[in-house]
C-alpha positions in Angstrom: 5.8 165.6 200.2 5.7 169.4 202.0 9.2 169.9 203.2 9.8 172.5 206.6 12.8 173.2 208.3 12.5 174.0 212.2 14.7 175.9 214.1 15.2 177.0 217.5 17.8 178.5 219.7 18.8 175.1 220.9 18.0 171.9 219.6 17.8 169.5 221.0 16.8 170.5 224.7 15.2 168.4 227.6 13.7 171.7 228.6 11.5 172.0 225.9 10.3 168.9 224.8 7.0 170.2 223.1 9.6 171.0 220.0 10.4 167.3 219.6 6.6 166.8 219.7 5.8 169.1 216.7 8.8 167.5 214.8 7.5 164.1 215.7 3.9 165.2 215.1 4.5 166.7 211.4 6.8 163.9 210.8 3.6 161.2 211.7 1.3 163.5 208.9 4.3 162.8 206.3 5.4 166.0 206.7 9.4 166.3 206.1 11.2 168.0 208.6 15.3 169.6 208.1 15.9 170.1 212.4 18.0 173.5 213.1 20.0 174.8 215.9 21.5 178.2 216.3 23.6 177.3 218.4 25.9 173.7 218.7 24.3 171.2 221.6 26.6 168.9 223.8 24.9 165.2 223.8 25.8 164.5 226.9 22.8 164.4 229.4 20.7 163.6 226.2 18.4 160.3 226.6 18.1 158.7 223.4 15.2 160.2 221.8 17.2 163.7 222.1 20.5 161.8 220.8 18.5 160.8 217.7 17.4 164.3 217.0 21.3 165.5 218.1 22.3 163.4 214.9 20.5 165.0 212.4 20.1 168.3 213.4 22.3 171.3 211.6 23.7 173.7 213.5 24.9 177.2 212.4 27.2 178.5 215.6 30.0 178.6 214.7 30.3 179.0 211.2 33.0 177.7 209.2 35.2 179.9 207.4 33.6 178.8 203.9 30.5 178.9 205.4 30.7 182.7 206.5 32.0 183.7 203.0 29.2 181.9 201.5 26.6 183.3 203.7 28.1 186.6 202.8 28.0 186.4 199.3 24.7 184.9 199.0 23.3 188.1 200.8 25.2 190.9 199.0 23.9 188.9 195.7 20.2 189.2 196.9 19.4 192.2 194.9 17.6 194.3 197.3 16.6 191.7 200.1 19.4 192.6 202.1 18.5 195.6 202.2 15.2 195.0 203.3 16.8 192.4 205.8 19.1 195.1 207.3 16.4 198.4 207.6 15.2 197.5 210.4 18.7 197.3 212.2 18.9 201.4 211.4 15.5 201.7 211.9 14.2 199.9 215.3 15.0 203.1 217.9 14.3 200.1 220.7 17.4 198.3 219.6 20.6 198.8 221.5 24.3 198.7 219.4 25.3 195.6 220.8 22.0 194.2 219.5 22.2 195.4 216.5 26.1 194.3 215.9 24.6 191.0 217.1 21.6 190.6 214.8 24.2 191.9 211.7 26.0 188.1 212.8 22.4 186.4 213.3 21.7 187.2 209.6 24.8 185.8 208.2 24.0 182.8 210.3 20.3 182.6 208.3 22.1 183.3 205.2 24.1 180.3 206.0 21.3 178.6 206.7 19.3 179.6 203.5 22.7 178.3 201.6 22.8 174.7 203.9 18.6 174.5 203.1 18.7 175.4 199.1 19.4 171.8 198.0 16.3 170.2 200.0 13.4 172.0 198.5 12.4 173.8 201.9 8.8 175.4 201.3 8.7 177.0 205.2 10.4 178.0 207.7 9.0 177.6 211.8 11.1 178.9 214.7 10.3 178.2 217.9 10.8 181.3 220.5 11.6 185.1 219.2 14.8 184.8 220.1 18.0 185.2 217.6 16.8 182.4 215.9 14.0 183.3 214.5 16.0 186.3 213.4 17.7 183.3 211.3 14.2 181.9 209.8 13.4 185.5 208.5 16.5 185.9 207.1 16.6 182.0 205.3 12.9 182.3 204.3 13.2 185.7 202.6 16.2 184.8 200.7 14.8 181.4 199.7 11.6 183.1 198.9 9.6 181.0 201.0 7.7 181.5 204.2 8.3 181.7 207.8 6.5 181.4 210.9 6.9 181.9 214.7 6.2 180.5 218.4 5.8 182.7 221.2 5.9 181.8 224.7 6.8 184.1 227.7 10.1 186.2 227.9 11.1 185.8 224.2 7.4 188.5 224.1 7.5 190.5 227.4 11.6 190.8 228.0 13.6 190.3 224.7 10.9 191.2 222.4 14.2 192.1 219.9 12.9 193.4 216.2 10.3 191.8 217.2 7.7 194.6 214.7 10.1 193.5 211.8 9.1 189.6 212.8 5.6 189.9 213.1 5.3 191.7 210.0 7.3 189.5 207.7 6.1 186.4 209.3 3.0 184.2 207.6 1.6 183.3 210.9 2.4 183.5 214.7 1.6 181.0 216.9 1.5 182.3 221.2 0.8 180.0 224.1 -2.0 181.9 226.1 -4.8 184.5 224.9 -3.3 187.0 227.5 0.0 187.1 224.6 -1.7 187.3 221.7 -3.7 190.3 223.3 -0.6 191.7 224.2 0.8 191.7 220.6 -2.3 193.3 219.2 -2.0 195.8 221.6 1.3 196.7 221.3 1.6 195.5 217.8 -0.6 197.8 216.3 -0.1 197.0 212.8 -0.2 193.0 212.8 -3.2 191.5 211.5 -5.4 189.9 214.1 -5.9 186.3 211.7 -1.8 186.2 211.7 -1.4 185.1 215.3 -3.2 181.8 216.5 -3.4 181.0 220.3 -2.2 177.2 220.7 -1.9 175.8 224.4 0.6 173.9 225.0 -0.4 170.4 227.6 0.6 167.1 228.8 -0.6 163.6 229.1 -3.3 163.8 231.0 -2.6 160.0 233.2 1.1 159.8 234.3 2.3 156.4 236.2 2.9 158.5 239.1 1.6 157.1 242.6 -0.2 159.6 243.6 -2.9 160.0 246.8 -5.6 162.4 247.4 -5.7 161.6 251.1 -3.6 164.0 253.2 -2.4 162.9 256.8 -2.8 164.9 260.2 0.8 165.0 260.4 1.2 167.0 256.6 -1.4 169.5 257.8 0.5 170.9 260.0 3.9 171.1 257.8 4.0 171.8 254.0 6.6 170.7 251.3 7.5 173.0 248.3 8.3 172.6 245.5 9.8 174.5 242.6 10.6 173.0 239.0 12.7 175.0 236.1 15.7 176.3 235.3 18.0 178.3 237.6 17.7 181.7 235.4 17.0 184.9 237.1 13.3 185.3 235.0 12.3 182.2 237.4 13.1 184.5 240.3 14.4 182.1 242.9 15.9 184.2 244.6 12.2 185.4 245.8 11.4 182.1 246.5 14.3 181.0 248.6 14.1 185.0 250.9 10.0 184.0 251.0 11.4 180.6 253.1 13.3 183.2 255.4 10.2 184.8 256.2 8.1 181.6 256.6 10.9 180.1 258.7 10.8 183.5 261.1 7.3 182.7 261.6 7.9 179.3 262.7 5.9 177.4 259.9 7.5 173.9 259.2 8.7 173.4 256.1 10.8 172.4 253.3 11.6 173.8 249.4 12.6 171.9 246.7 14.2 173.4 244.0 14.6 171.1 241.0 16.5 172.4 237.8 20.3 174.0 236.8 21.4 176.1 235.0 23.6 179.8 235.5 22.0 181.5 238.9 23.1 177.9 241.2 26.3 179.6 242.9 24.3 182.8 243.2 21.3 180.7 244.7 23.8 178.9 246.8 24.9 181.6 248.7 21.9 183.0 249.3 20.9 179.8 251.0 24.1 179.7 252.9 24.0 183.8 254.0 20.2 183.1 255.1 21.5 179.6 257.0 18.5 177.9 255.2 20.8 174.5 254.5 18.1 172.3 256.0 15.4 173.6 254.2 16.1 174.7 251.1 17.6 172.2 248.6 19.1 172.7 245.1 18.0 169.2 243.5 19.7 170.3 240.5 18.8 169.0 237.1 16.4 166.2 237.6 15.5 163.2 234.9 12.1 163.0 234.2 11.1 159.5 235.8 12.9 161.1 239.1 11.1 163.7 239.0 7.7 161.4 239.8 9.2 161.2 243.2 9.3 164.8 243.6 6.0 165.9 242.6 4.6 163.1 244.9 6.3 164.8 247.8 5.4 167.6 247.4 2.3 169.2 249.3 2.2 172.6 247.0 3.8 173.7 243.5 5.6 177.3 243.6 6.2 179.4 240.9 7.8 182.4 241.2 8.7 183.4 237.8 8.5 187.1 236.7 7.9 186.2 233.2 6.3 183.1 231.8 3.9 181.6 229.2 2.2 179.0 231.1 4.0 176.8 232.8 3.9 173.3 231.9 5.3 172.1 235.2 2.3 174.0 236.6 0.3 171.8 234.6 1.7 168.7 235.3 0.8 168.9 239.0 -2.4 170.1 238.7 -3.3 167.0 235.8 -2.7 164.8 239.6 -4.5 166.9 242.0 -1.7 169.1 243.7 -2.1 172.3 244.7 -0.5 175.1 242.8 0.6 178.8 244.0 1.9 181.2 241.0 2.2 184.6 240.5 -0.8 186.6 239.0 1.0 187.5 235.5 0.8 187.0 231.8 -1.0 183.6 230.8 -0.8 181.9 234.3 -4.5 183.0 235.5 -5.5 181.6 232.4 -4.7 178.4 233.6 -5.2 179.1 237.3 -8.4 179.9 239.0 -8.1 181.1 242.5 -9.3 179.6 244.9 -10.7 177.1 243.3 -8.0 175.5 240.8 -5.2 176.4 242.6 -4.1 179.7 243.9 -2.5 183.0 243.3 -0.7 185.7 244.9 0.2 189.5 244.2 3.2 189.8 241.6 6.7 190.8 243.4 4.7 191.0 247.1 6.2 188.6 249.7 3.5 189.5 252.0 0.9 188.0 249.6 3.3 185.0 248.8 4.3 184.3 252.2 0.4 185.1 253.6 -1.3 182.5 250.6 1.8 179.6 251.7 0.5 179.9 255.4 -3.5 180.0 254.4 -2.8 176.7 252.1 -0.8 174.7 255.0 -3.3 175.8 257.6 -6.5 174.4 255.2 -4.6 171.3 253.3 -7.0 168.7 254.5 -9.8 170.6 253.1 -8.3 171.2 249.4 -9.0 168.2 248.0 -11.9 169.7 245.8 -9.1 171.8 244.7 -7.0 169.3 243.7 -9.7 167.7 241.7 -11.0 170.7 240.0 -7.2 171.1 239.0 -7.2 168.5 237.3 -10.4 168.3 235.1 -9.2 172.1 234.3 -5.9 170.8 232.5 -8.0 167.6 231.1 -10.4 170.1 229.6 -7.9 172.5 227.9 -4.2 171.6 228.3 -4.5 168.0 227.0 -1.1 167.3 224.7 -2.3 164.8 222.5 -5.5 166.7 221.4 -3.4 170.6 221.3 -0.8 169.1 219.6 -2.9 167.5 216.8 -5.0 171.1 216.9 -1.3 172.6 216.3 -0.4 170.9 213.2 -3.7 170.5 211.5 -3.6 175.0 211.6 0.2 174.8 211.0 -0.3 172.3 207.6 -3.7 174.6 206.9 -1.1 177.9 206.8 1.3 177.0 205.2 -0.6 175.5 202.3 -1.9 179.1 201.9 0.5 180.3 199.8 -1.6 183.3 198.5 -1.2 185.0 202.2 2.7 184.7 201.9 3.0 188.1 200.8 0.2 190.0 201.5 2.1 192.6 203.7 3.3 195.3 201.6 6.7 195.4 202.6 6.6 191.7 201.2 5.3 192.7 198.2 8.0 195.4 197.1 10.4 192.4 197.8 8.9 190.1 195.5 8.8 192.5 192.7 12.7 193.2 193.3 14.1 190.0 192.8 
């Protein structure tokens, strides 16, 4: 039986569920699957699918005092891996101090890890996101001598792309969400080969008991309900959303915004809502459960993104699989998935004039979108479908890491090898 351990930043989370579906996938091809967690996760808010992964997962944050001078030991005894581990702290000019004291802790955290995962036969290593986690993987797979291997989405490739060169290279494979990242890594990336990274969309069930209507009412077409769904973190850039409802307010539009997640930028969004007296249009749903969330989706006459850095969103997805119509920003993956005008619609990155313009344009025309709507949703049938990408996923993520003979074709790799 192939034995992997996964690891993200934190495990489990209701904000990424496509993890639990690659654990639950792999698990289904008899695949066996150690669950990892930088950092420790409360249960509570869990439903019980997360609580059963909660159980079993193994977190490394904090470490134990045994623990830390285990991990130490094991990588001052790795005969010239630590080195290799540590160049690229004295080497990557991009990296700040406070990074690099940071990523000198991450890799005693994967050293941990490689001394928790040594008694389980672990052939591979996946982490999902670039963050300090799959700092971890590299660190645990090079000192087990096995592989590792990396998912990309949005901001863990375009804001906190950290040692990211030194990932890429060591890395067997790299699986990114949208072509427009895995172009951006061979351009900026000059040095990865091409075959290492894989474009895998993420999706979602394509028929959802929600009770939906493709019929709009006279009444709808002259008022418009928003609606926003993610967490409240500055890279979703509410507060552009919530100073674009000022502006469509001044210009007497009738309206209302929905803003469903949680998370650190609520008192900062709350303010902003009271300073702009927006207290009866703007509302801070705050973290919303899943079968809730139905009820807001089918409120809602238009989806809003606003984020200045994403993959492709899946809540963008989920509303266009049942025929709403979608505004996003212009960036990354998103037109990938958008077509304007005629799967949904897009505005100018960072201008409020396009944003507030495109918001007016679709309230004005909303009994004549329907075609929209529809062609929405045969785009997300046709290439964002879960089931069939996350079978596609695992079939090319069993196919890697059965190739052993690629695990150390970089050179880099190779000097290792011959050290130990």
């Amino acid at each position: 039986m192939t034995t992997v351990a996964y690891i993200a930043n934190e495990f489990p989370s209701p904000l990424e569920p496509y993890v639990m579906d690659e654990i639950s996938e792999l698990r289904r091809r008899g695949v066996e699957v150690i669950c990892c967690s930088g950092k420790r996760v409360a249960p509570y808010g869990l439903n019980l699918a997360e609580r059963a992964f909660w159980k079993e997962t193994r977190y490394f944050q904090p470490l134990s005092d045994d623990q830390l001078v285990r991990a130490a030991i094991r990588l001052a005894r790795s005969r010239g891996i630590g080195w290799e581990i540590m160049r690229p702290l004295l080497t990557d000019r991009k990296a700040s101090f406070g990074r690099r004291l940071r990523t000198l802790g991450h890799s005693l955290m994967g050293s941990a890890m490689a001394e928790e995962l040594s008694a389980f036969g672990v052939e591979h290593v996946h982490c999902h996101h670039a963050y300090f986690a799959s700092w971890m993987a590299l660190v645990a797979a090079r000192l087990l001598g096995i592989g590792f291997s990396i998912t990309l989405h949005g901001s863990d490739l375009l804001q906190r792309a950290d040692l990211l060169a030194a990932k890429l290279a060591a890395c067997r494979f790299c699986v990114t969400v949208s072509e427009f990242n895995r172009q951006h890594i061979l351009r900026n990336y000059p040095e990865t080969r091409p075959e290492k990274i894989l474009t895998r969309r993420l999706g979602v069930d394509r028929v959802l008991a929600w009770p939906m209507s493709t019929e709009t009412k006279a009444s709808e077409a002259r008022s418009i309900c928003l609606l926003a769904v993610g967490r409240l973190h500055p890279v979703k850039n509410y507060r552009f959303l919530i100073d674009a409802c000022s502006v469509l307010r001044s210009q007497g539009l009738n309206f209302s915004c929905s803003i469903a997640g949680e998370g650190p930028e609520r008192g900062a969004l709350e303010r902003q809502i009271e300073r702009l007296g927006l207290q009866e249009q703007v509302n801070l749903a705050g973290h919303v459960v899943r079968h809730d969330l139905a009820g807001y989706y089918n409120r809602a006459n238009l989806i809003v993104s606003t984020s200045s850095s994403e993959g492709i969103p899946v809540a963008l997805m989920e509303a266009m699989s049942h025929r709403k119509l979608v505004l996003a920003p212009a960036i990354t993956g998103i037109p990938e998935l958008i077509e304007h005008g005629r799967t949904g619609f897009l505005y100018e990155p960072g201008s409020m004039a396009s944003f507030v313009e495109r918001v007016n344009w679709i309230c004005a025309h909303q009994p004549l979108l329907q075609a929209v709507g529809q062609a929405a949703a045969a785009k997300v049938a046709e290439g964002y479908d879960r089931q069939r990408n996350l079978r596609a996923f695992v079939e090319q993520f069993l196919a890697r890491i059965s190739d052993g003979g690629n695990e150390y074709a970089h050179p880099l790799l190779q000097q290792v090898r011959l050290s130990v």
